[in-house]
N, C-alpha and C positions, 0 to 999 in steps of 0.2 A: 109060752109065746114070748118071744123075743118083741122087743118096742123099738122100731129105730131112730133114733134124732136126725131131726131136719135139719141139715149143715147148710148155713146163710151164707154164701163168699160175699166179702167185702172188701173192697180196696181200702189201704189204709186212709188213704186222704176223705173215703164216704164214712169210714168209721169216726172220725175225728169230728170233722164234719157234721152228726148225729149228734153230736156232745154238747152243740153250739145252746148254748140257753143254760149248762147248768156247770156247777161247781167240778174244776179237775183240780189237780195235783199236776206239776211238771218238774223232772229231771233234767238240769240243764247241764251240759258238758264241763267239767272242770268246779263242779260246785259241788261245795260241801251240803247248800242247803237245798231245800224244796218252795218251789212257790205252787200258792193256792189262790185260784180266782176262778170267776167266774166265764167262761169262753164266750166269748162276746163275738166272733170272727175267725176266720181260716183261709188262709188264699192256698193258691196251686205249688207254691214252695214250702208248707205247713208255715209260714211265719202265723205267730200268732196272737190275737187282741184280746187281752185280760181286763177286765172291770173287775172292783175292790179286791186286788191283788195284793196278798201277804208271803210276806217268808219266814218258814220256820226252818230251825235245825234241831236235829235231835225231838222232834215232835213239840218243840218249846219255839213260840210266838217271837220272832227277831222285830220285827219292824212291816208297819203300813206302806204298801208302794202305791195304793191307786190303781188307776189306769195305764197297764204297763202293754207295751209290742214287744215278743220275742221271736227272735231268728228262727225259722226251721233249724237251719241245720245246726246248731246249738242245743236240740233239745237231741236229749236222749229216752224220756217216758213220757209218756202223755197216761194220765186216769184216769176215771171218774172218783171223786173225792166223795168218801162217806163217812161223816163225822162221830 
C-alpha cells in the first residue's frame, strides 16, 4: 500500500509569517554574510523585524546588531535557524 502526503499550499508571505516567534537565518542580497535573529514581525512587502540579531560569516560570529529591520526585497533566503 502506497501512503500519500498531505501537500499544505502556502503562500510565501503565510509561511514566513509562521516563523514569527522563533530563530531564522537570513540571506541578504550582495552579502557575503548571514544574519541570525529572532523574527519578531513581517509586513506585506516581507520587510522584516529581527530581535538579538547577529552576523556571522563562514559560520564564524562577526558582530552583535540588536534589534535590526530588514528590506524585503534585499533578502534573498529566509530559514528556520537550528543550532
Amino acid at each position: 500500500m502506497v501512503e500519500k502526503k498531505k501537500v499544505i499550499e502556502m503562500l510565501p508571505n503565510q509561511m514566513v509569517k509562521s516563523l514569527i516567534g522563533k530563530t531564522i537565518r537570513v540571506e541578504m542580497k550582495g552579502e557575503e554574510s548571514d544574519l541570525v535573529g529572532k523574527l519578531e514581525g513581517v509586513d506585506d512587502y516581507m520587510n522584516l523585524f529581527l530581535s538579538n540579531a547577529m552576523e556571522y560569516k563562514n559560520g564564524e560570529k562577526l558582530r552583535n546588531l540588536g534589534n535590526i529591520v530588514l528590506r524585503g526585497n534585499n533578502v534573498i533566503l529566509i530559514q528556520p535557524y537550528e543550532v
